[in-house]
Every structure is written in structure tokens, then in C-alpha cells.
C-alpha positions in Angstrom: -4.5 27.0 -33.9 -5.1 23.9 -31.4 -6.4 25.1 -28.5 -6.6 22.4 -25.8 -8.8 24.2 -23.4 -11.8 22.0 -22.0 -15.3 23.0 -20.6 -16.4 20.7 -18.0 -19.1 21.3 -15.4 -19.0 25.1 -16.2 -15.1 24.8 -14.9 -12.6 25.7 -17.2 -9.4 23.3 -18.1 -6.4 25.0 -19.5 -5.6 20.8 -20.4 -7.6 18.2 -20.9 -5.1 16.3 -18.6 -5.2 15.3 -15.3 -3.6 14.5 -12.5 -5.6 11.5 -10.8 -6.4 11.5 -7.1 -4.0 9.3 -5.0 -0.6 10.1 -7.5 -0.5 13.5 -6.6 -0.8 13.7 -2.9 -2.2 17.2 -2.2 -0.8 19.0 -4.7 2.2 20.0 -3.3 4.3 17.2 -3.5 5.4 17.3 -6.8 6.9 20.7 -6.9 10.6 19.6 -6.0 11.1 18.1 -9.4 13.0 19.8 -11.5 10.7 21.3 -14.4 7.3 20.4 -13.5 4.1 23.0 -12.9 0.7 22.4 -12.1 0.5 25.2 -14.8 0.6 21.9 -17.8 -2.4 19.9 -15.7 -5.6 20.4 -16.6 -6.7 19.7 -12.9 -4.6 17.8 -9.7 -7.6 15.2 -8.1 -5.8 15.8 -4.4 -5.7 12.6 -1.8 -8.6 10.9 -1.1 -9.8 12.4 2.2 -11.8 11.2 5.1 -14.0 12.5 8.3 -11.5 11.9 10.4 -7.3 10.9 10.4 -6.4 7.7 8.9 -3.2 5.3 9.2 -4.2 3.6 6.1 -3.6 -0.5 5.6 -0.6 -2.6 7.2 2.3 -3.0 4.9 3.0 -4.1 1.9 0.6 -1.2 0.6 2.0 -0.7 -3.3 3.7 -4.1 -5.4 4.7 -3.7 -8.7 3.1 -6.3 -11.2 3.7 -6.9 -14.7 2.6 -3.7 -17.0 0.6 -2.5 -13.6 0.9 -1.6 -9.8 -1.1 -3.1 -6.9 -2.2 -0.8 -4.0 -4.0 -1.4 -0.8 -3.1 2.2 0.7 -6.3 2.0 3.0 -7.0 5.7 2.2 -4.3 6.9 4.4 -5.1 10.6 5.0 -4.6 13.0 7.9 -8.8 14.3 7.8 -11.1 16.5 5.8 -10.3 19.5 9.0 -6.7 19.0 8.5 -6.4 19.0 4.7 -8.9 22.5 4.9 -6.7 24.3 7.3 -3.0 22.5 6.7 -2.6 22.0 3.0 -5.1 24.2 0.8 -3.7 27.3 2.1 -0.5 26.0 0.6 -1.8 25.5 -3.1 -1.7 28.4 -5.5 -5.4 28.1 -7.1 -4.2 30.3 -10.0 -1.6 27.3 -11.5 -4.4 24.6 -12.4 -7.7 23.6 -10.5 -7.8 21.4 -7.8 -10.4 19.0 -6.9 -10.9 17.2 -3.5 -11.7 13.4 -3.9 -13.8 12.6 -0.7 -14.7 9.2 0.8 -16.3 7.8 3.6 -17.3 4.7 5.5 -21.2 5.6 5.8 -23.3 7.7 3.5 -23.8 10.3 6.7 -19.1 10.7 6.8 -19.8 10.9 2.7 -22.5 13.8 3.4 -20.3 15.6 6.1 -16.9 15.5 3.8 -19.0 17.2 1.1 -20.4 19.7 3.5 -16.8 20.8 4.6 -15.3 21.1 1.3 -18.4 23.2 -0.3 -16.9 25.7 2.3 -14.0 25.9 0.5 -13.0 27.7 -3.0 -12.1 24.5 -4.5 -14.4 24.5 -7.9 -15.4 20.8 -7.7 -15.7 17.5 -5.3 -15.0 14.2 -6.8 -16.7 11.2 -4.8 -15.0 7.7 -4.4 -17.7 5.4 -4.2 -15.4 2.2 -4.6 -15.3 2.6 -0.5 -16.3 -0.2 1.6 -19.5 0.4 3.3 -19.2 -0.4 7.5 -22.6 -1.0 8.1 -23.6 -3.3 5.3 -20.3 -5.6 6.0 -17.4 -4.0 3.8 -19.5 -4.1 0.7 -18.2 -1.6 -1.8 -21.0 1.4 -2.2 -19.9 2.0 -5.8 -20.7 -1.9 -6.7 -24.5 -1.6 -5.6 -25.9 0.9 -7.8 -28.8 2.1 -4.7 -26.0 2.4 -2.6 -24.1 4.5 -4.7 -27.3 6.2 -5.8 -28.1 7.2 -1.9 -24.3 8.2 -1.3 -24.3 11.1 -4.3 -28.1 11.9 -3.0 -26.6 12.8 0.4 -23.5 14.4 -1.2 -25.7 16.8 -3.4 -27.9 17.8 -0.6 -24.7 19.2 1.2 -22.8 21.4 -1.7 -23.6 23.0 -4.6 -20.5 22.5 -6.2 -20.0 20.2 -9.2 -19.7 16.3 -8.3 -17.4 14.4 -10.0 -18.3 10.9 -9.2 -15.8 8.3 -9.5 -17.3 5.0 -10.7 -15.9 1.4 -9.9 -15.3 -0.6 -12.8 -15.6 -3.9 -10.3 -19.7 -3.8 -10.5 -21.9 -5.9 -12.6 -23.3 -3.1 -14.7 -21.2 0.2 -14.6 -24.0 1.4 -17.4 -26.5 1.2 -15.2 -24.4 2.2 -11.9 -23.5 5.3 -14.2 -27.7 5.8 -14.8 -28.3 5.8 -11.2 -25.6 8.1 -9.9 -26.6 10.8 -12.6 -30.4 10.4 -11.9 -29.3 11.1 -7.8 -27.4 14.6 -8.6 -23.8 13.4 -10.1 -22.8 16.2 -12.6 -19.9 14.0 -14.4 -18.2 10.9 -14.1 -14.7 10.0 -13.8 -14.6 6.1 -15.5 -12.9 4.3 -14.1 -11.1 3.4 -10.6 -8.8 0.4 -10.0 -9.8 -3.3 -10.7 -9.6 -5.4 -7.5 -6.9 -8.3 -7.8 -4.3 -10.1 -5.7 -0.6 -10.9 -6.2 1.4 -13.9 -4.8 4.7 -14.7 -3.3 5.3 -18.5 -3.7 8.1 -18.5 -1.3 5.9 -17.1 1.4 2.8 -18.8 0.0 0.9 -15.5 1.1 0.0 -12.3 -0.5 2.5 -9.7 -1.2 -0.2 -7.3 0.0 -0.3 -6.8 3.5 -4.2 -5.9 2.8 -4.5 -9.3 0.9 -6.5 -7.8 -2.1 -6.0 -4.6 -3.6 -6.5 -2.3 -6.8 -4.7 -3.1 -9.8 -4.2 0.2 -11.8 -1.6 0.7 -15.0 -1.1 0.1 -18.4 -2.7 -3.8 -18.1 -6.2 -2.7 -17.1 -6.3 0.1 -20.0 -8.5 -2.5 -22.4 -11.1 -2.8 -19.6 -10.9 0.7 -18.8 -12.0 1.7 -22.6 -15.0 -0.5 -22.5 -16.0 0.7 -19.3 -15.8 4.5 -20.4 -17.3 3.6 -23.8 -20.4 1.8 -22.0 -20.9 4.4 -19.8 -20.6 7.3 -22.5 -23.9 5.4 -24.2 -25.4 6.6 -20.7 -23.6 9.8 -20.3 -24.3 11.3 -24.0 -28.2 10.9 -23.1 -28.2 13.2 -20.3 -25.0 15.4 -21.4 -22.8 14.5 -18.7 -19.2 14.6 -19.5 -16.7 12.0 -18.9 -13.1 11.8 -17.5 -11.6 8.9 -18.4 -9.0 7.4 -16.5 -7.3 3.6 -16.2 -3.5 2.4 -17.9 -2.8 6.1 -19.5 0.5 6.4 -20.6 0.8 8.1 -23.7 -1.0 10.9 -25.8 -2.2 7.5 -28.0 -3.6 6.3 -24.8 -5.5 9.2 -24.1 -6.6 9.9 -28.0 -8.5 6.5 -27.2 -10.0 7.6 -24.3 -11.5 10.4 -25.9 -12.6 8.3 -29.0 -14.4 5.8 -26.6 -16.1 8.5 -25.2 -14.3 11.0 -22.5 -14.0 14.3 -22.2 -11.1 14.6 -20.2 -8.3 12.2 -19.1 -6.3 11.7 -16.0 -3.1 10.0 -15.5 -2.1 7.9 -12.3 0.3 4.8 -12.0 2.6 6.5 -15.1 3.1 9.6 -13.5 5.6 7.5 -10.9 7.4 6.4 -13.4 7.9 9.8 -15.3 6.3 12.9 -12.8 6.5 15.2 -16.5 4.4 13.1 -18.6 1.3 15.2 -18.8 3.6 18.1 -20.3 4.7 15.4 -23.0 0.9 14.1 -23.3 0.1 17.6 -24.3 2.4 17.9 -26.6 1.1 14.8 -28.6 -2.8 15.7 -28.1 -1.5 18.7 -30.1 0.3 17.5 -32.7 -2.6 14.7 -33.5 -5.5 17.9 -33.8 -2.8 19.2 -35.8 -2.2 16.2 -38.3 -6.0 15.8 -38.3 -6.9 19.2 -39.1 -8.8 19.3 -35.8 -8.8 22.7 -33.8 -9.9 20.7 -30.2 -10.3 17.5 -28.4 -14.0 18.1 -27.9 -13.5 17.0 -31.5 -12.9 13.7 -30.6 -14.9 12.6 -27.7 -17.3 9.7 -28.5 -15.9 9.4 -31.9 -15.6 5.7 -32.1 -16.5 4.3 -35.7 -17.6 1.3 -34.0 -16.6 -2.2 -36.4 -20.6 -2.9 -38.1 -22.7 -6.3 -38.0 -20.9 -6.7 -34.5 -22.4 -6.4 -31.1 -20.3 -5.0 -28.3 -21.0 -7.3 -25.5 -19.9 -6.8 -21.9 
């Protein structure tokens, strides 16, 4: 029997697949297709939310690129009050777990989000630290390890929920950004977010973005997203902090990697608007590989990488 169950952060996962936070809106959104159920995801990561209301950036916000998708939303959200009292009365809790992703402008909105959502019976808080810090000039938190260090110090003084932190894969040394979150209070990591990039229109000779830059995320950033979760799985496996691995999933193949490089857990974004049923399918081919393999779960699998010998993995 294959039982694809997972264990993270004393939370229990009926799949090992997620939604990932910004594809699934608030968890709600995706019940007018015909034959999906939060019942096949392992977990929904809902919207990111802010402090207070945002509009988000100017248009264009999403461009499709070649095997990818560029987005400079701007974190358009209506605020942390409004998504407590509006939209998590509206989700059944009993159909999957869902799991706020929280970000803020300044460690203090970072601290304050956290302290909202620990009122609430969601079982976990994931924190986006690829958010532009005001008051150190737009600087990304998540891409100077002390930053991002003093943002989950703050967050875990204000809940004692699990915290997911979300790690950007844009900083010089995710290993040791991974080492410093986990030493401040992070209980897992979810590797990784989007990679920053910018598209062109040579008609226009500007960017298609309205924002300029913006985060590339699909199947073309999947071979940096491996790495990333495989470097930060040397850190992880040292304190036993589990993984979700996340970046170009399309396929059950795609997540099998994910969990050979070192993940616990997967979550799927940029494929689930091209095909809102894929995690059922996903599922379905996690299965039928523990089956072929004579394995009985994916725990099975994570950090299984026979790495190639008398190489050195660089990066």
C-alpha cells in the first residue's frame, strides 16, 4: 500500500502536494472548475497578505515567456483584517490545510501580520522574505541573510505556530540565508520563490512589465530551483528541518526530483494555470513510481540523490 501522507511541522498532509501561494488566491477561487477539491492538495499557500489593503503594481502585471511566466503583481491583496474576517470564514478547514503567506514592508508590518494570523486556526504561517524592505531603499529582506534573520526573529516572537519561511533563490548564498533563518526560529523552508528577470518589447523598446522587473517562475527556472533546494537540504538535514520544494513543477517527474534533491513536500504554481487539476494527476504518478519502486512513501525519497563521484557541486 502507498500511502502518500506527509508529516511536516507536526501538521499532517493528506498529499505531499501543494498548492503555492499566489496561484490559488484564497482558496476559494478554484472551486468553480468542474472536478477539482481541495480534498487532492496536500495544503493551498493562500495570497500573500499585507498590514494593510494593497492595489498591487501598474499594468502589465503577468507576460507569458518561453517555458515560464513573468509577474510583477505588487502583492495586490485586500489586508491581513480583511482576509481574517472576509475569506477564512468561507474555507472548509476539513478539505486540506491552509496556510497564510504573510509579507510586509518593515520587520515591525512582518511582526504584526504574524500576530493576527496566530489568532486564527490556520495550522501554519509561511513568510515571504523576497519583499522589498522600505527603509533600507527597496532592498529585498530575503537577499541579506541579517535581514531576513531579524524578520523570522520578530515573526517567532508573535505566534507559536509553525513558520514556513519562504527563501529567495536571488541571494548570494541561499545555504547560508537558509542557516540564518533556521538559527532565528524558522521551522521549515519552502525553496524556492521566483527568479528576478525582465522581458522586452522591441516595438515599444520598453518592458512588457509595467513594474519593469519581475519574477520569472515555470518550467525554465526548474534546473536552478533543484540546486537551490539541494543546497539548502545540506543545511536543512543538520538541524531536521524539512523542505518544500517549489520552482517549474509540472509533472509527478518534476516533483520525484524535488524530493530526490532534498524536499519533503512540493508545491505547484505557474502549471496550475495552465491545467487547475494537475495536483490530482501529480498524485497519481507519485503513486505509481512508490509503486514501480517497491517504496511504501515519499519520505522514502527525500534527499536521495546519488550524487555523480569525483565531482564537486559548485554554485
Amino acid at each position: 500500500m502507498v500511502d502518500l501522507s506527509v508529516n511536516i511541522c507536526g501538521i499532517h498532509f493528506n498529499s505531499p502536494v501543494a498548492m503555492a501561494s499566489g496561484n490559488a488566491g484564497y482558496g476559494i477561487e478554484y472551486q468553480c472548475v468542474s472536478g477539482f477539491s481541495n480534498r487532492d492538495v496536500g495544503a493551498v499557500f493562500l495570497k500573500g497578505t499585507t498590514l494593510e489593503p494593497k492595489l498591487g503594481n501598474k499594468p502589465e502585471r503577468v507576460m507569458e515567456t518561453p517555458c515560464g511566466l513573468m509577474n510583477s503583481v505588487g502583492l495586490q491583496n485586500p489586508g491581513a483584517q480583511a482576509v481574517i474576517k472576509d475569506y477564512l470564514p468561507k474555507l472548509d478547514l476539513s478539505e486540506s490545510r491552509f496556510i497564510i503567506n504573510v509579507s510586509g514592508s518593515s520587520i515591525e508590518e512582518y511582526a504584526e501580520v504574524v500576530r493576527l494570523f496566530d489568532q486564527t486556526d490556520l495550522p501554519a504561517i509561511e513568510v515571504n522574505i523576497s519583499c522589498p524592505n522600505v527603509k533600507k531603499g527597496g532592498a529585498a529582506f530575503g537577499n541579506d541573510p541579517e535581514m531576513a534573520a531579524r524578520v523570522v526573529e520578530a515573526c517567532r516572537a508573535n505566534t507559536t505556530k509553525p513558520l514556513i519561511v519562504k527563501l529567495s533563490p536571488n541571494q548570494t548564498d541561499i545555504a547560508e540565508g537558509a542557516r540564518r533563518v533556521i538559527d532565528a526560529g524558522a521551522d521549515a523552508l519552502s525553496a524556492v520563490n521566483t527568479l528576478m528577470g525582465m522581458q522586452i518589447d522591441i516595438h515599444s523598446r520598453k518592458p512588457t512589465l509595467g513594474n519593469n522587473q519581475g519574477g520569472l517562475s515555470g518550467p525554465a527556472i526548474k534546473p536552478v530551483a533543484l540546486l537551490k533546494v539541494h543546497q539548502v537540504y545540506q543545511v536543512a538535514k543538520q538541524y531536521d528541518i524539512p523542505i518544500i520544494g517549489l520552482g517549474g513543477i509540472a509533472s509527478a517527474e518534476d516533483a520525484i526530483e524535488f524530493f530526490l534533491a532534498g524536499a519533503s513536500m512540493v508545491a505547484i504554481g505557474t502549471a496550475i494555470a495552465k491545467d487547475p487539476l494537475l495536483v490530482k494527476k501529480v498524485n497519481k504518478g507519485i503513486a505509481k513510481y512508490l509503486t514501480q519502486n517497491n517504496l511504501n512513501s515519499v519520505s522514502q525519497l527525500t534527499g536521495q540523490l546519488a550524487l555523480n563521484t569525483d565531482t564537486v557541486l559548485c554554485g
